[in-house]
N, C-alpha and C positions, 0 to 999 in steps of 0.2 A: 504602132506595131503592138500588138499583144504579146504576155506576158507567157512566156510559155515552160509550161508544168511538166516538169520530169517523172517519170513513170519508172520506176524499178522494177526489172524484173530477175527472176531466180533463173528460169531456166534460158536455152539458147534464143526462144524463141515467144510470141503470144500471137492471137488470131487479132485480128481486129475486132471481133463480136467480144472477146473473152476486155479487150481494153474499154470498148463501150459498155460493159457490166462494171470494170473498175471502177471507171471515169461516172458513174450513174446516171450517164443517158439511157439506159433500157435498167429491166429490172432480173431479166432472166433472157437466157440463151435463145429463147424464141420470139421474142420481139427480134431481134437484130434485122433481120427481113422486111420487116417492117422499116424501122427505123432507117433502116439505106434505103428504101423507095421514095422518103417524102424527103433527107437530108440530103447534104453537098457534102461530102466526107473526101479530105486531100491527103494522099500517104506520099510525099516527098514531090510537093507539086503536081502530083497526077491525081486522076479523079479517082475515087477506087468505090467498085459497090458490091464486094463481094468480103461476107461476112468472113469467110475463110481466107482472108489475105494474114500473110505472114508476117509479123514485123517484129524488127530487131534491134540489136542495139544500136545508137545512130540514126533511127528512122524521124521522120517529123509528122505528123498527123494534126492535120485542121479541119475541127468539127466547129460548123459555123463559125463563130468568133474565138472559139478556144484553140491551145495551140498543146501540143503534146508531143513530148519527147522521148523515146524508151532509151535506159538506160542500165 
């Protein structure tokens, strides 16, 4: 099982594209489209390919082998 990385956030909420800029899988907000056409991205078990998903505290997200937590 992988090792999975807590992600703090300030406010209620962050987009997925905005945690993929944290996390330095893209470099800027316009890749993200990109980047969910060619990866496998999971927000709480489900597949998710929309840069604009919302996620919160509690949430889990697996980018390929990576495991990611907000919190």
């Amino acid at each position: 099982m992988a090792l999975i990385k807590q992600i703090e956030i300030n406010d209620e909420f962050i987009t997925l594209g905005q945690l993929l800029k944290i996390t330095d899988h893209i470099g800027s907000g316009g890749e993200a489209r990109a980047f969910l056409a060619v990866h496998e991205i999971y927000v709480n078990s489900e597949k998710e390919q929309r840069r604009g998903r919302k996620l919160y505290r509690g949430d889990q997200i697996r980018i390929e082998s990576e495991v990611y937590q907000i919190c």
